[in-house]
N, CA, C and O of each residue as an XYZ file, in Angstrom:
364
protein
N     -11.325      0.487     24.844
C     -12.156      0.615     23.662
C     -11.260      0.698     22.430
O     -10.411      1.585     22.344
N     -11.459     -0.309     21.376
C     -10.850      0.041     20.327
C     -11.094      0.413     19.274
O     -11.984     -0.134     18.622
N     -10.330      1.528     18.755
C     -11.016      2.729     17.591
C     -11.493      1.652     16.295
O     -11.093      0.489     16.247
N     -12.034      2.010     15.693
C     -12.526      1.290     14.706
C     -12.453      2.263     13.132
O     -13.045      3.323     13.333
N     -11.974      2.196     11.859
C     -11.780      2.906     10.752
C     -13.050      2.513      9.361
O     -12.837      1.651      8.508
N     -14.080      3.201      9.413
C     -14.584      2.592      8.285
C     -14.716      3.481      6.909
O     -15.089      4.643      6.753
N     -14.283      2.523      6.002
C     -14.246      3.254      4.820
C     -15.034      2.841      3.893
O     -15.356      1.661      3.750
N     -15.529      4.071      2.964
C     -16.441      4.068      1.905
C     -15.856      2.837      0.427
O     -14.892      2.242      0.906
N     -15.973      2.582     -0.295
C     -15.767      1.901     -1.478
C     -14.508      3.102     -2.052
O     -13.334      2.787     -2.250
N     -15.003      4.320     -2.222
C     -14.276      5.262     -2.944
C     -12.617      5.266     -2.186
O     -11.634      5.249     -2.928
N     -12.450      5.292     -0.636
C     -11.958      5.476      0.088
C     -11.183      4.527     -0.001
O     -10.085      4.728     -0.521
N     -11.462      3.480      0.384
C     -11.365      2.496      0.602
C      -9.842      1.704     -0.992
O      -8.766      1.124     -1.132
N     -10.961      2.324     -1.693
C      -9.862      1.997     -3.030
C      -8.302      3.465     -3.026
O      -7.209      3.283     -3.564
N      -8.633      4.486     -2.432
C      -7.894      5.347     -2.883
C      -6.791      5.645     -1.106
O      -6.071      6.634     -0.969
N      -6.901      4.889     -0.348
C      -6.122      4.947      0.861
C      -5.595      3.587      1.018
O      -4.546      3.737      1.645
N      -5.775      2.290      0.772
C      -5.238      0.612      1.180
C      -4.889      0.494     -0.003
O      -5.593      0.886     -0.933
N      -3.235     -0.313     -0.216
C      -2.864     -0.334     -1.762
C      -2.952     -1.716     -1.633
O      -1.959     -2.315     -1.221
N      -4.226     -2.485     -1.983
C      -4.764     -3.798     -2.098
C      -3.961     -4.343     -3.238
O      -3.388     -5.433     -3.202
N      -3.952     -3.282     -4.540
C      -3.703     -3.835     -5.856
C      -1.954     -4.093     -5.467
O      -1.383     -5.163     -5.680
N      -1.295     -2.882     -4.868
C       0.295     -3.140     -4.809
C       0.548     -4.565     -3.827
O       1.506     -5.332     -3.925
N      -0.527     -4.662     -2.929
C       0.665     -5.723     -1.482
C       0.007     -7.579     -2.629
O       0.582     -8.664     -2.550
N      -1.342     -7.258     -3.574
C      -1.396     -8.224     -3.952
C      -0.323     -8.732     -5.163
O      -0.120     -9.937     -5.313
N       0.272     -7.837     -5.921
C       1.017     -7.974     -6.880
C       2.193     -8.618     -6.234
O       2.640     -9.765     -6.255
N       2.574     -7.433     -5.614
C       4.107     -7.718     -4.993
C       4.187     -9.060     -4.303
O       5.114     -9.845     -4.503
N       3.227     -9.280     -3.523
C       3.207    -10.765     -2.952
C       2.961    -11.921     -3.376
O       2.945    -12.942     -2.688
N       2.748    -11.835     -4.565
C       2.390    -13.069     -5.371
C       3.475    -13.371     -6.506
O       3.605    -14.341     -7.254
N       4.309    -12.023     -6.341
C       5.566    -12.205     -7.974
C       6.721    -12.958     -7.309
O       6.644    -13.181     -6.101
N       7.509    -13.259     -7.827
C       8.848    -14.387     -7.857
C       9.393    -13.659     -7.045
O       9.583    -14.358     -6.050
N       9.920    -12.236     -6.799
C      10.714    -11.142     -6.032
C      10.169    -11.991     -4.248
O      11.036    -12.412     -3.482
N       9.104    -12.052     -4.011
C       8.372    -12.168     -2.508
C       9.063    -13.665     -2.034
O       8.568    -13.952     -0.944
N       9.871    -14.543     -2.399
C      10.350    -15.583     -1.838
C      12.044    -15.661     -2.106
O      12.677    -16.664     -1.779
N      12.566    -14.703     -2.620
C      13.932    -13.928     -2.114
C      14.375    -14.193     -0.687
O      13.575    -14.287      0.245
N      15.691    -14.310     -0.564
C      16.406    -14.062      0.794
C      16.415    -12.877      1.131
O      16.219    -12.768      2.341
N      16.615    -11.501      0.382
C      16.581    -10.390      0.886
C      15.482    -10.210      1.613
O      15.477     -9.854      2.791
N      14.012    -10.576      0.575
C      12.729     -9.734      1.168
C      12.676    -10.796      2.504
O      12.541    -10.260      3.603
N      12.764    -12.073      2.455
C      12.568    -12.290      3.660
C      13.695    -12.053      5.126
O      13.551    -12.810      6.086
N      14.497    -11.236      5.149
C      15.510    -11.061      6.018
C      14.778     -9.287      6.095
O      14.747     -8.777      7.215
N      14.342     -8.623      5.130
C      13.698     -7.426      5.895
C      12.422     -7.164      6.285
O      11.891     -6.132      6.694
N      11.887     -8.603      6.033
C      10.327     -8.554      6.575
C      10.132     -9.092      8.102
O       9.095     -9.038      8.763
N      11.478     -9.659      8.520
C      11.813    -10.349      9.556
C      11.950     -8.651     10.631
O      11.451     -8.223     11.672
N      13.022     -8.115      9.486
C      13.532     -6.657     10.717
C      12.157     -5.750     10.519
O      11.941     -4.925     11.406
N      11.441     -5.817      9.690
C      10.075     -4.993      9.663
C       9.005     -5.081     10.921
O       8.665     -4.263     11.776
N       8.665     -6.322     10.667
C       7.206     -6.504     10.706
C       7.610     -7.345     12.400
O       8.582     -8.100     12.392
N       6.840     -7.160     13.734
C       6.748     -8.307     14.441
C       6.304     -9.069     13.834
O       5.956     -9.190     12.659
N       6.314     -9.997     15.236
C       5.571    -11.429     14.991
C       4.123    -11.551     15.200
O       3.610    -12.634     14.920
N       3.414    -10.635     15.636
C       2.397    -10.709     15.661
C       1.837     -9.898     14.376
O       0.681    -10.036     13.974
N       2.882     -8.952     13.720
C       2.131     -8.506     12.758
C       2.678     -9.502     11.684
O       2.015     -9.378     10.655
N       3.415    -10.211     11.596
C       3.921    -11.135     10.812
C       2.517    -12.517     10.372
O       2.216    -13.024      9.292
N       1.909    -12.742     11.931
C       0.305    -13.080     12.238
C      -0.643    -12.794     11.568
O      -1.451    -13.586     11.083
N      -0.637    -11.831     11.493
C      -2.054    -10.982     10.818
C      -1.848    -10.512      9.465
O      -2.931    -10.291      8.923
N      -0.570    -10.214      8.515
C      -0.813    -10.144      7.017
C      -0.900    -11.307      6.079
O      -0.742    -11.043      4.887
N      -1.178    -12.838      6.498
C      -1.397    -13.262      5.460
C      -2.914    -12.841      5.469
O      -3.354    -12.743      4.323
N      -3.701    -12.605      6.320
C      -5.178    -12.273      6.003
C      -5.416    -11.076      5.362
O      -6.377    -11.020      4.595
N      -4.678    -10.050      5.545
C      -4.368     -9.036      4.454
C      -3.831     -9.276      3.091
O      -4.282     -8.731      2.083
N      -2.935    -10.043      3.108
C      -2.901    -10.907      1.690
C      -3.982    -11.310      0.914
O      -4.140    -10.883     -0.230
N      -4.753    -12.115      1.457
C      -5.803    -12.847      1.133
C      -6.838    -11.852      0.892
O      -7.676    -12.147      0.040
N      -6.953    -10.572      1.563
C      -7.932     -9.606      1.321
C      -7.898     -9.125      0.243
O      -8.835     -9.122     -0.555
N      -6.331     -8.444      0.001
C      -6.062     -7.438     -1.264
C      -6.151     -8.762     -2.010
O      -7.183     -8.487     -2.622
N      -5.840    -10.031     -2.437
C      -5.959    -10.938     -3.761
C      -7.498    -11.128     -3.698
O      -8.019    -11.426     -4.773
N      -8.417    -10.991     -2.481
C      -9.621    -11.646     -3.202
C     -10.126    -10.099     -3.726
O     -10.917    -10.163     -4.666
N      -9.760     -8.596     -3.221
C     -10.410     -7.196     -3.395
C      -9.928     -7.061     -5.195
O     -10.653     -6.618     -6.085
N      -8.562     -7.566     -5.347
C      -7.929     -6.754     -6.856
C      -8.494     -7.925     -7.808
O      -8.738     -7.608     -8.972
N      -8.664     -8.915     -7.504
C      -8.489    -10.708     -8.460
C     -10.173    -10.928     -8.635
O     -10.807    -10.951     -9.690
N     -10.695    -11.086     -7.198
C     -11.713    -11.798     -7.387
C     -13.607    -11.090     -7.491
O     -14.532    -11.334     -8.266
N     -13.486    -10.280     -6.434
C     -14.576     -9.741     -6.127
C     -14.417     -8.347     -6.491
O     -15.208     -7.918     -7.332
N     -13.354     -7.383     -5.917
C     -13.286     -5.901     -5.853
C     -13.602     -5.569     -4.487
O     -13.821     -6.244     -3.481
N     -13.559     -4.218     -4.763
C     -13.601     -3.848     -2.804
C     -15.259     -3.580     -2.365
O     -16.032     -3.099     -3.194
N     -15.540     -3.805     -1.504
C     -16.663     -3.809     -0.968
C     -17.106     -2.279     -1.014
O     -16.437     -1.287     -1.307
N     -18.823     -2.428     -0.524
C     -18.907     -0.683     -0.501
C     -19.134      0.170      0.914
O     -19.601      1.257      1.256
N     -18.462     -1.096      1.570
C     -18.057     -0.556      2.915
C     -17.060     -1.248      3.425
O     -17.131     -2.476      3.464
N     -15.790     -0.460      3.975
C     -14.934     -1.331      4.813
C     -14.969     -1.115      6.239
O     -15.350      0.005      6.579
N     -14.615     -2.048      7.284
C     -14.540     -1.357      8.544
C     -13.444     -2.299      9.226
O     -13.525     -3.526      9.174
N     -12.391     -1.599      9.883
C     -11.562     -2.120     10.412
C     -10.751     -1.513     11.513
O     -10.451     -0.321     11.451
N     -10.426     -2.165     12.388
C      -9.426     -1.647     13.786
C      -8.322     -0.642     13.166
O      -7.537     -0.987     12.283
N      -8.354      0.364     13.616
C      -7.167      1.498     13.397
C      -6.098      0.755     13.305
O      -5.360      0.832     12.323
N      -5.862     -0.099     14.361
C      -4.169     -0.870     13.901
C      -4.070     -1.889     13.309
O      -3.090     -2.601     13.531
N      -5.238     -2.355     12.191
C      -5.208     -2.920     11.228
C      -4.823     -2.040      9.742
O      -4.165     -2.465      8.792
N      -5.479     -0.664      9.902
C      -5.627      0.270      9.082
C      -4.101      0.606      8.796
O      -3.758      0.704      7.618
N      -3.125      0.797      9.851
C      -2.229      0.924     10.139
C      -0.984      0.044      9.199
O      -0.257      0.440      8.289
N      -1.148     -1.714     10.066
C      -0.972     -2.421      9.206
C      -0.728     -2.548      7.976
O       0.380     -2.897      7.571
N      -2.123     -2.180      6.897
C      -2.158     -2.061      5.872
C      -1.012     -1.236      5.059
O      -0.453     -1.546      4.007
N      -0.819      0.050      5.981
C      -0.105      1.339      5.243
C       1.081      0.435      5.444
O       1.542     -0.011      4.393
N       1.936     -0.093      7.028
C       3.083     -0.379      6.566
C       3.570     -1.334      5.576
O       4.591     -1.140      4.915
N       2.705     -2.541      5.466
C       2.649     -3.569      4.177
C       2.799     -3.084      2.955
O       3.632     -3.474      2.137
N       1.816     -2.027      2.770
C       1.927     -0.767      1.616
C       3.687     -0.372      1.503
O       4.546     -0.604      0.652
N       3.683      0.240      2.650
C       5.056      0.832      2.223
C       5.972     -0.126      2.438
O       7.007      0.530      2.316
N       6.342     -1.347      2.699
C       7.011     -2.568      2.492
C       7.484     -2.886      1.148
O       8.617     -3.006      0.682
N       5.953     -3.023      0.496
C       5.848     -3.936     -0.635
C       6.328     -2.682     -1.862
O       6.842     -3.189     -2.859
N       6.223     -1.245     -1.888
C       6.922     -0.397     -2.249
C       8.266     -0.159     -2.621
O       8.890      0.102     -3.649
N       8.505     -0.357     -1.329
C      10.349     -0.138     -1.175
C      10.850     -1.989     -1.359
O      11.971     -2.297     -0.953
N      10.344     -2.599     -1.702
C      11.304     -3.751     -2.035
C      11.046     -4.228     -3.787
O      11.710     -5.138     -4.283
């Protein structure tokens, strides 16, 4: 059974840093040799898989639409999110 995380709008904006992984990933810094040689030692390959759709989330949540007034997602998506968060932080 897999846990499932759902968050409110309020929540939702104040725990997933949509606005940071969309900035950071879209500025000139994100196609660097560095960032890509520690996103390599970061992230598997399967999670390497699954954040451009997190990409695409936080640019359509900060850019296009905003965040919904419900989120719901797999704990180790939730997860995900935080380390992308703290990725896009520290670089």
């Amino acid at each position: 059974m897999k846990t499932m995380v759902t968050l409110t709008h309020e929540e939702a904006q104040s725990y997933l840093a949509y606005a940071l992984i969309c900035e950071t990933m879209e500025g000139a810094f994100w196609n660097s040799g560095r960032r890509r040689r520690l996103y390599s030692k970061t992230f598997t390959e399967a999670e390497q898989r699954q954040i451009p759709r997190i990409k695409a989330t936080a640019h359509k949540w900060c850019l296009v639409t905003g965040v919904p007034e419900k989120v719901r997602m797999r704990y180790s998506t939730y997860l995900l999110w935080q380390k992308l968060a703290m990725f896009c932080a520290e670089i």
